[in-house]
N, C-alpha and C positions, 0 to 999 in steps of 0.2 A: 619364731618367738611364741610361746607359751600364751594363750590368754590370760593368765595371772600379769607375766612380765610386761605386757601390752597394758592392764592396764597399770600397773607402776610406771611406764612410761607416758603416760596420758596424765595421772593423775597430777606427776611433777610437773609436767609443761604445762596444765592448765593452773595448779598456784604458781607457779613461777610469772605468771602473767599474772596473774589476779592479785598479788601481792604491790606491785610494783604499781596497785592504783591504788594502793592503800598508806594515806600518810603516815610519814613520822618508821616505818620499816626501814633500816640502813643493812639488817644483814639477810640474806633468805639463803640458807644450806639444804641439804640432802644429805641426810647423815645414817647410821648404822651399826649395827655392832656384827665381828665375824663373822657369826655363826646364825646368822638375822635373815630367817627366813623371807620367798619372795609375798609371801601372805601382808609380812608387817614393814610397814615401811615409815619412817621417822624423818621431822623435817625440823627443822631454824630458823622461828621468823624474828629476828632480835631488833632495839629501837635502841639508839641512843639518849635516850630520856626515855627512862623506867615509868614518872607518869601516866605516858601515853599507853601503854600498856590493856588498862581494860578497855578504850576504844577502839585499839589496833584487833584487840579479840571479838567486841563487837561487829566491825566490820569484816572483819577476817570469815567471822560465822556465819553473818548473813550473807557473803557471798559463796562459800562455801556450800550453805547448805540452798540455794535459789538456784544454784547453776551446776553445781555436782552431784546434787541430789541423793547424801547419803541415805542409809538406813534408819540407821539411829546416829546418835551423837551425845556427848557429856564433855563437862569441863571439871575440871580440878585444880587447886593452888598449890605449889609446894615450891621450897629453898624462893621466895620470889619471884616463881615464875609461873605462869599462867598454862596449863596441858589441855587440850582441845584433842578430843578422840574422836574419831569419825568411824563406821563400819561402812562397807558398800556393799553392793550386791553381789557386785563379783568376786568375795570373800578378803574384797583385801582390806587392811586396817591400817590407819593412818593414825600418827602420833603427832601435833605442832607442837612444839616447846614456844611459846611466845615471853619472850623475856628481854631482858637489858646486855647490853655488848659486853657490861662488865661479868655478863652471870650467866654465859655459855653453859649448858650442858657438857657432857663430857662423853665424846664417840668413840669406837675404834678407828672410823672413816668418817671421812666429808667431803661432799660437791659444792662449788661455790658457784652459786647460783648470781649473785649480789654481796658483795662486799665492800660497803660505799666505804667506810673508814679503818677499812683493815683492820678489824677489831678479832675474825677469824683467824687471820691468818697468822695475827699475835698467839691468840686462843690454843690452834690447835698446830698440830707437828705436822711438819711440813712432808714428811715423809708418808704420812697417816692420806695424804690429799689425794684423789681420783678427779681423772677427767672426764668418767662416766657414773653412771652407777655398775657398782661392781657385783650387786648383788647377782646370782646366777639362778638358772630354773632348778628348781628340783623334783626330779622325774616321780610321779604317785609309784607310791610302793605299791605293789600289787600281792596278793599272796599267794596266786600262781606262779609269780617268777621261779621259785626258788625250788618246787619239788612239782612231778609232772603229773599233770590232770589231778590239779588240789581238791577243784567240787565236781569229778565227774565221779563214777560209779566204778569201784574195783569190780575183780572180779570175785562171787562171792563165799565167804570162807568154807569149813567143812561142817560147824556148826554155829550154833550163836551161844552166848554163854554172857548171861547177866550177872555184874555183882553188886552188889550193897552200895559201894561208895566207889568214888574215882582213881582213889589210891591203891586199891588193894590188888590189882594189875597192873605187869608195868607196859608202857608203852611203847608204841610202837619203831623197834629200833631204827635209828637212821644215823648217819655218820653224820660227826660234831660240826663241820662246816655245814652241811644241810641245816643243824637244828639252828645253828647260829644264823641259817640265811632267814628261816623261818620268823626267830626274834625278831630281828633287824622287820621284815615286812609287818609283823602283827605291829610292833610300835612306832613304826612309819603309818600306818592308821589310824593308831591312838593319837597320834599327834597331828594329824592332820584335823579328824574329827574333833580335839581341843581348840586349832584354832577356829574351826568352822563354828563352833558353841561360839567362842568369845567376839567374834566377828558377827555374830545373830544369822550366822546362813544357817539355820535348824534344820529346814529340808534335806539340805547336800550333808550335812552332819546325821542326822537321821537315816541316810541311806549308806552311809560308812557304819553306824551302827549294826544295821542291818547286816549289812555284808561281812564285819565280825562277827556276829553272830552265827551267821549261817556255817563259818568256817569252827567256831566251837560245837556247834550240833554236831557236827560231824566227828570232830575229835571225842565228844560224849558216848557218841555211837560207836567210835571205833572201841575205843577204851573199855564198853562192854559185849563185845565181839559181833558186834553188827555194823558189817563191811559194805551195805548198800541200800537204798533208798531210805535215805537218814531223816529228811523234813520228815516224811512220814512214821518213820519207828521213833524217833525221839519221846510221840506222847505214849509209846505203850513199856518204855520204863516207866521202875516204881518212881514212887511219886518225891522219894528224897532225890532222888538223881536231879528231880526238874527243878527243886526248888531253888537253887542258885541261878538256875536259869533264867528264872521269872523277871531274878532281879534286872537283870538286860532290858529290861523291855521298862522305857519313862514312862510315869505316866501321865507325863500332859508333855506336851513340845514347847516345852520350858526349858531355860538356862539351864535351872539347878537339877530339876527330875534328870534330865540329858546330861549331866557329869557326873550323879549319880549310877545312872545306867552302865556308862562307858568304864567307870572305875568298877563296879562288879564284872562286864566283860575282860579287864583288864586281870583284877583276881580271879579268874576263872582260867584264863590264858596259863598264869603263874603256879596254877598246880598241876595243869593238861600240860604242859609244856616244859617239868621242870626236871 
């Protein structure tokens, strides 16, 4: 098991306990949608008296945050019901819907943790129900997998040959399942490093950054016929080639600067790679 899924499996059993000392809760689920990465994970803590409501969240929080010790944390209102975000450290992100039996959210899935008055099990389809969590690992895209010795050193070409802009050579041929294995990893990183932004792990997202990057230098370099020692030749193109570059680099390890970053690494990917 995955240290991600390890801690999705901590995190449920420690509310699943901590809930069940908190009055006035009659439902607690583990809930999901398809395609719901093992990063994010979504829970149901519902009352049969909507009242009780912001003190099932008070309590909820202060145990929450005394004993599991998020990162950060926020609350928000919506459709009547109370949403309690949590980050942790170990990049995962927890959603509570706290709300009334009558005013369930709506999953693809759900675990039934507690369901004192079958108010779930009215709620949701019965076919939709797991007796575990069903979320799976998903293995980090790497962007070695896909083509051999992605950052080592070819061997190198017969000349070098700078041009003005990225487009006006074309790239380096590779057959369509290669380029496709390529997409597939570059945006298996974008997406990982988005939720490691939204989750406040800046570090671990920061060094995803990094390691995209290192893999567009290289394609920069290839692109103007410089086949090896790329960190290094990068700065002795002209200075338009860098300036897209630049924009890669946050500057402060911030939320915003850092999804600014990654979305120029992104458009940069989409003209190197298109």
């Amino acid at each position: 098991m995955s240290e991600m899924m390890q801690a999705r499996a901590d995190l449920a059993k420690k509310l699943n306990v901590m809930v069940r000392k908190i009055k006035g809760i009659t439902v607690f689920l583990l809930t999901g949608e398809k395609e719901c990465p093992p990063a994010d994970i979504h829970f149901v803590a519902a009352a049969a008296d909507a009242s009780a409501l912001p003190n099932i969240y008070a309590d909820l929080n202060f145990l929450t945050t005394e004993f599991l010790k998020p990162s950060s944390g926020s609350q928000t209102e919506e459709d009547g019901r109370i949403i309690a975000n949590y980050t942790f450290d170990s990049g995962l992100i927890a959603e509570i819907f706290i709300c009334a039996e009558d005013n369930l959210p709506a999953f693809d899935w759900w675990v039934s943790y507690l369901d004192q008055n079958g108010a779930a099990e009215i709620f949701y389809a019965d076919a939709d129900r797991k007796s575990v969590d069903p979320t799976k690992d998903e293995p980090e895209p790497e962007l070695t997998d896909d083509f051999e010795n992605d950052f080592e050193e070819p061997s190198p070409a017969a000349e070098d040959s700078l041009s003005d802009d990225f487009d006006d050579e074309a790239p380096t041929a590779v057959p369509p399942q290669q380029e496709d294995a390529r997409w597939n990893a570059v945006y298996g990183k974008v997406n990982l490093a988005k939720h490691a932004i939204a989750g406040g792990s800046l570090i671990y997202a920061g060094e995803i950054l990094n390691e995209l990057r290192t893999y567009l230098i290289r394609l920069i370099c290839e692109r103007n016929g410089i086949t090896e020692d790329y960190l290094h030749s990068i700065d002795l193109l002209p200075a338009g080639k860098r300036e897209a570059l630049y924009k890669t680099y946050p500057a402060k390890p911030e939320e915003a600067p850092m999804i600014a970053a990654l979305a120029a690494e992104l458009s940069l990917f989409e003209q190197l790679l298109k």
